[in-house]
C-alpha positions in Angstrom: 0.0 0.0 0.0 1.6 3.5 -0.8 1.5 6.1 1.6 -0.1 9.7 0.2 -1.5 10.7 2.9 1.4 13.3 3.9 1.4 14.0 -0.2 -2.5 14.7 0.2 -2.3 16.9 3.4 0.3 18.9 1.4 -1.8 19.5 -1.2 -5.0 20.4 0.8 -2.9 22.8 2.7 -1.9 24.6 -0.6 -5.2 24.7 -2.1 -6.0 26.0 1.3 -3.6 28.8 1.8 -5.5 32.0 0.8 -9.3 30.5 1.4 -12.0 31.5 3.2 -11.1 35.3 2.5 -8.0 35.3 4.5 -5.5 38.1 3.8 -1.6 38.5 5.1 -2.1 41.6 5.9 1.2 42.8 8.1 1.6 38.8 8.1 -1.2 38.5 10.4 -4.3 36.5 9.7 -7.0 38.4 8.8 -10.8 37.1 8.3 -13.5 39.9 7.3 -10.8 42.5 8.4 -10.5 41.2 11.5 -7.2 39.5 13.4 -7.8 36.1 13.7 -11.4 36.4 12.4 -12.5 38.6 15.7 -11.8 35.8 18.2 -10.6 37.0 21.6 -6.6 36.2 21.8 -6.5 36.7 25.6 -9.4 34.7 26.4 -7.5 31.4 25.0 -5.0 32.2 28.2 -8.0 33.1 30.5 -11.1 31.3 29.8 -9.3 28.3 28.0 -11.7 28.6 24.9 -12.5 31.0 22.2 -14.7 33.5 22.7 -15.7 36.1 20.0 -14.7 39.9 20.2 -16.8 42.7 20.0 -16.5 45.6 18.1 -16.9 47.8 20.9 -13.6 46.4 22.5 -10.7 46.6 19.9 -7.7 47.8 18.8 -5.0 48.4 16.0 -1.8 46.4 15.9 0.6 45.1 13.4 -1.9 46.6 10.9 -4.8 45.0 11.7 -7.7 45.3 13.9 -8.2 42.8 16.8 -11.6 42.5 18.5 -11.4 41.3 22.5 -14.8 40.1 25.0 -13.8 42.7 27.4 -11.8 46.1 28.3 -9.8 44.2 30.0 -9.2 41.6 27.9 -8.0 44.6 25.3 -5.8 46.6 27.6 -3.8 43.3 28.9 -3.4 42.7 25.0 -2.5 46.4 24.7 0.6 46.2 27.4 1.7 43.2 25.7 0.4 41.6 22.8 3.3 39.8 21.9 2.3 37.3 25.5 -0.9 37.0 23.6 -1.4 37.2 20.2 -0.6 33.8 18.4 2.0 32.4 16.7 2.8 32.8 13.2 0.4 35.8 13.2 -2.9 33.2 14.0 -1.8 31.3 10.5 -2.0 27.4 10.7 1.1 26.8 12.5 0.8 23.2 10.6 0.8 24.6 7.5 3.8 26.9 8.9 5.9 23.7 9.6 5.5 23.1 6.2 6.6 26.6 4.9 3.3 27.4 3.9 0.1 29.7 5.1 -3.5 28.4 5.4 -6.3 30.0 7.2 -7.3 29.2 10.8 -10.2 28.2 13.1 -11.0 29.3 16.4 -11.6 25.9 17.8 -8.0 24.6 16.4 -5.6 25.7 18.7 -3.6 25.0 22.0 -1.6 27.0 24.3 2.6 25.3 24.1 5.1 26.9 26.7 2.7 30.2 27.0 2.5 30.7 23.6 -1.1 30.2 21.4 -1.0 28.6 18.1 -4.0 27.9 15.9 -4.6 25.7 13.2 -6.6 25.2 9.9 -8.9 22.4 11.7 -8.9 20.0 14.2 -7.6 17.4 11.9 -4.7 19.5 11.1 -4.0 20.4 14.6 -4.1 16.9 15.4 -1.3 16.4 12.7 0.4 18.9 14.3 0.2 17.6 18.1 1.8 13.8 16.7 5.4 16.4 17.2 4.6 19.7 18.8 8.2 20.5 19.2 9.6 19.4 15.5 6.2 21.0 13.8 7.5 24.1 16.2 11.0 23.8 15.1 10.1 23.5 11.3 7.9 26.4 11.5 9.9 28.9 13.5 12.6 28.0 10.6 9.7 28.7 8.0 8.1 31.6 8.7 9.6 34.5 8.2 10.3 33.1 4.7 6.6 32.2 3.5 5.4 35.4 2.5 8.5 36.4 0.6 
């Protein structure tokens, strides 16, 4: 039997990389103008879930606009962002190991020595989770090359 699967995945990811009206805006993942599609970043750390932002709690960073559940939620982003705002600017962090960009959901993602990373789905991130620290490796080495 021949193995694809890692052949297919590949391929998916690429077809996947600029769907679901993601931009690179600044190299951060942007859905309907939002960071991160409007999710909270600080609620991953504080809740342990996803929870949407509101427009009436947001702000402007690395050129795009990121929506938070609270005031609070914004300002600890504000005096820090870099402790919250995820990895590989909220792209698939899969799909970074790889050396390529593919959008995100909010329900793909885990929290890995304080830092947040998201991925495309839960499939992927379950991909990713068979080696945190290698995927991490390979992406680190990755990303600032992908959008050249």
């Amino acid at each position: 039997m021949k193995r694809t699967h890692g052949w297919r995945a590949a391929v998916l990811v690429a077809s996947l990389a600029w769907s679901l009206g993601a931009a690179a805006d600044g190299r951060i993942f942007t859905r309907d103008g939002l960071a991160i599609g409007g999710t909270d970043p600080v609620a991953y750390f504080t809740e342990g879930r996803p929870v949407a932002g509101s427009p009436d709690y947001q702000l402007e960073w690395h050129e795009a606009t990121w929506q938070f559940a609270s005031a609070e939620h914004r300002d600890r982003f504000a005096a820090d962002p870099e402790a919250y705002a995820p990895q590989y600017g909220g792209w698939c962090a899969w799909a970074a190991a790889r050396g390529d960009a593919a959008s995100t959901v909010p329900e793909a993602w885990k929290i890995v020595d304080d830092k947040l990373y998201l991925n495309y789905s839960r499939f992927f991130q379950w991909r990713w989770e068979r080696d945190i620290p290698g995927n991490i490796e390979a992406a680190d080495g990755h990303w600032p090359d992908i959008f050249e």
